[in-house]
C-alpha positions in Angstrom: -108.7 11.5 22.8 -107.5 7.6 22.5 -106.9 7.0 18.7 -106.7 10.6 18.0 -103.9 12.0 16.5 -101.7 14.4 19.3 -101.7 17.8 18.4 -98.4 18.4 16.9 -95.6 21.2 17.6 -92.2 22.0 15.9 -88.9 21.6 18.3 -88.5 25.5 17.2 -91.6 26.6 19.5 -90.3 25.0 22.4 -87.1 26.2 24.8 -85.2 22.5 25.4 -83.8 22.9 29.6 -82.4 18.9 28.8 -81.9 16.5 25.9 -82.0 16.9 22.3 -84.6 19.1 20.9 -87.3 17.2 19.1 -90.6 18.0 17.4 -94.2 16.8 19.2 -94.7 14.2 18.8 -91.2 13.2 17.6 -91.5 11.6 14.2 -91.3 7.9 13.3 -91.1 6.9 17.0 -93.2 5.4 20.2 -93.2 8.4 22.9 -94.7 9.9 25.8 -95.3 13.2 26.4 -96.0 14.8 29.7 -96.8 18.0 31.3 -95.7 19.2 34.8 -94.6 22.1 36.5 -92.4 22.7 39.5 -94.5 23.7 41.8 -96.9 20.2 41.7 -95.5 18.3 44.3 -97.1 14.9 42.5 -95.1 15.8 39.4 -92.4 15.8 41.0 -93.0 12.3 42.2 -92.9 11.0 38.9 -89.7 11.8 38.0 -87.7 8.7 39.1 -90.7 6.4 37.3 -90.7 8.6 33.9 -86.8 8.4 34.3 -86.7 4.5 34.8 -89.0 3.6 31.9 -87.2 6.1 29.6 -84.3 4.3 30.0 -85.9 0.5 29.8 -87.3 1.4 26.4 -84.5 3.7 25.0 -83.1 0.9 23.4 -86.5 0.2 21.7 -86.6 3.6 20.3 -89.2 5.4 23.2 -89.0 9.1 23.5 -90.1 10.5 26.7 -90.3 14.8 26.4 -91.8 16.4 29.3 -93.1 20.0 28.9 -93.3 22.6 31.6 -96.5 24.6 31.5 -94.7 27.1 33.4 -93.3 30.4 32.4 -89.8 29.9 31.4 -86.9 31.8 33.7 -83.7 31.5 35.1 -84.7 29.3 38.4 -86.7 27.2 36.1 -83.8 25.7 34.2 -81.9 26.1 37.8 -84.4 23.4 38.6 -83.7 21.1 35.9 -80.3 21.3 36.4 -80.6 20.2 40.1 -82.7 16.9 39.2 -79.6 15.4 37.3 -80.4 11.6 37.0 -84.1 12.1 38.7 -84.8 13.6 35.6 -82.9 11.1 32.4 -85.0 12.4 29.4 -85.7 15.5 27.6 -87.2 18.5 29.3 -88.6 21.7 27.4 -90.6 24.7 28.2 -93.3 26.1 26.0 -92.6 30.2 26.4 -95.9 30.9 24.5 -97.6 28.8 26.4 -99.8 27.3 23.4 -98.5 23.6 23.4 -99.8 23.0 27.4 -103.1 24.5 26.2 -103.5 22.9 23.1 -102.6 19.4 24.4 -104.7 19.8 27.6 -107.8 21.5 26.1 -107.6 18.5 23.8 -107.6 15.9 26.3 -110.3 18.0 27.7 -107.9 17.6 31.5 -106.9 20.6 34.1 -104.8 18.9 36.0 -101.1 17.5 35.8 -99.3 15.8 35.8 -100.8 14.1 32.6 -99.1 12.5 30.2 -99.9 10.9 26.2 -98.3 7.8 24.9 -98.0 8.2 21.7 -97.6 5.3 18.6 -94.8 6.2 15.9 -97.4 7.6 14.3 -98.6 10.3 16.9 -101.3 8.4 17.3 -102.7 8.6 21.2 -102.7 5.2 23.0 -103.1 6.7 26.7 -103.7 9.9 28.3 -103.8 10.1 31.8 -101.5 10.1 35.1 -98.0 8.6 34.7 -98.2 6.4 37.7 -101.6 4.6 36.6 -100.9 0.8 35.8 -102.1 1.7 32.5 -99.6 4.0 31.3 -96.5 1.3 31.3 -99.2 -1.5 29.6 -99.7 1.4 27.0 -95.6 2.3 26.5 -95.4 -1.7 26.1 -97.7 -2.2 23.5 -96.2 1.3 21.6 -92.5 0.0 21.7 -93.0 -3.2 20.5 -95.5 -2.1 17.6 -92.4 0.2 16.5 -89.7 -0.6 14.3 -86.3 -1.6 16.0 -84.2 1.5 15.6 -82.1 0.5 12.1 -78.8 -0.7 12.5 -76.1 0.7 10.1 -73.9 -1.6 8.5 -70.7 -0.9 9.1 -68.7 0.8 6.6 -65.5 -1.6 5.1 -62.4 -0.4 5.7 -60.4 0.7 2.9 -58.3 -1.7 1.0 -54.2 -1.4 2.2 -52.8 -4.4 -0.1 -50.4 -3.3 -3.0 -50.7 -4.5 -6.2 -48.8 -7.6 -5.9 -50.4 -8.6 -2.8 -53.7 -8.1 -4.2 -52.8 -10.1 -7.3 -51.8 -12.9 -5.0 -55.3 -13.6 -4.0 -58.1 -15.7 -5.4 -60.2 -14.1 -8.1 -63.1 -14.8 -6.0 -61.6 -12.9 -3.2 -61.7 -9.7 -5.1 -64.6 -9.7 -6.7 -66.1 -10.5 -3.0 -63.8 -7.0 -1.8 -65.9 -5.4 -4.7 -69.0 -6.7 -3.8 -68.6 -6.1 -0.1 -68.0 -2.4 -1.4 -70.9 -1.9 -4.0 -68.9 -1.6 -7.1 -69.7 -2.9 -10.0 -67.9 -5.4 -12.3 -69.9 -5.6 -15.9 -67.7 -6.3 -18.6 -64.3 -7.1 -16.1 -63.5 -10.7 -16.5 -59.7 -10.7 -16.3 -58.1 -10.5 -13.0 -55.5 -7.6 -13.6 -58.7 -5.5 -14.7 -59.6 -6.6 -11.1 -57.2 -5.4 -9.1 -56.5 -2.3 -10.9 -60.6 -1.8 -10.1 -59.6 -1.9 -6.4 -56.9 -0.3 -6.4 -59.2 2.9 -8.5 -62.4 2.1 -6.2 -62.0 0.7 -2.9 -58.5 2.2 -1.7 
């Protein structure tokens, strides 16, 4: 299944026990995704490890979602609830049971756990168990092939001087407060027709 593209699923098929809801693979970013249940005692092992790397790479944008191939019920989000910090990432539950059978039958795998690492482009870079060497290498190589997570530029604040303060300052000043804002200045070359544009625009 390497270079393949992971069968995909809309957030609204699965029931989310933890974390945001997000579609399969999650859109635009690196991720793994891996399947467990709570009565595999070697998924439960991976917990702390899935938890530690979904933290070192948050930052680079990695979503980790692990779905349960359970049946959903009452003791099964009972269980979630009890991992608290064993378990720092999202956690959903597939109440059809299609997206464990899809994703397994496809990596042509029985057992769990089992987990994809996925590009930003839902492309499959590794598919195998969590704890293999491999599987960090593989989240390495996906993170820093992404994007950096965009950083918005901070709003400016709005402008508080009166008039007569703002006709204090140099014309360069306000056309920079304009600039800074994205308003335009074609055809304003005086500096009253200035400061009545920020006092219209930008206040």
């Amino acid at each position: 299944m390497l270079g393949q593209t992971l069968p995909s699923f809309s957030a609204g098929k699965l029931k989310f026990l933890k974390g945001e809801p997000t579609d399969i693979p999650p859109k635009g970013h690196p991720a793994v995704i891996e399947l467990w249940a709570t009565w595999c005692g070697p998924c439960r092992m991976v917990f702390p490890h899935l938890s530690e790397l979904a933290r070192a790479y948050k930052d680079k944008g990695l979503k980790v979602v692990s779905i349960c191939v359970e049946q959903d019920s009452p003791a099964l989000q009972q269980f979630v609830d009890q991992q608290g910090s064993k378990m720092d990432y999202t956690v959903a539950v597939d109440p059809s049971g299609e997206a464990g059978q899809q994703l397994m039958a496809a990596a042509k795998v029985s057992g769990i756990p089992h987990a994809f690492v996925v590009d930003r482009d839902g492309v499959v870079r590794f598919g195998g168990h969590p704890m293999d060497p491999g599987f960090e290498a593989a989240i390495k190589k996906v993170v820093d092939g992404a994007p950096a997570p965009k950083q918005e530029k901070p709003k400016p604040a709005p402008v508080s001087q009166s008039r007569e303060e703002l006709s204090g300052l140099p014309v360069r000043e306000l056309k920079g407060m304009l600039q800074e804002r994205g308003v335009g200045m074609t055809g304003i070359a005086e500096k009253g027709e200035l400061v009545q544009l920020i006092l219209d625009r930008c206040t």
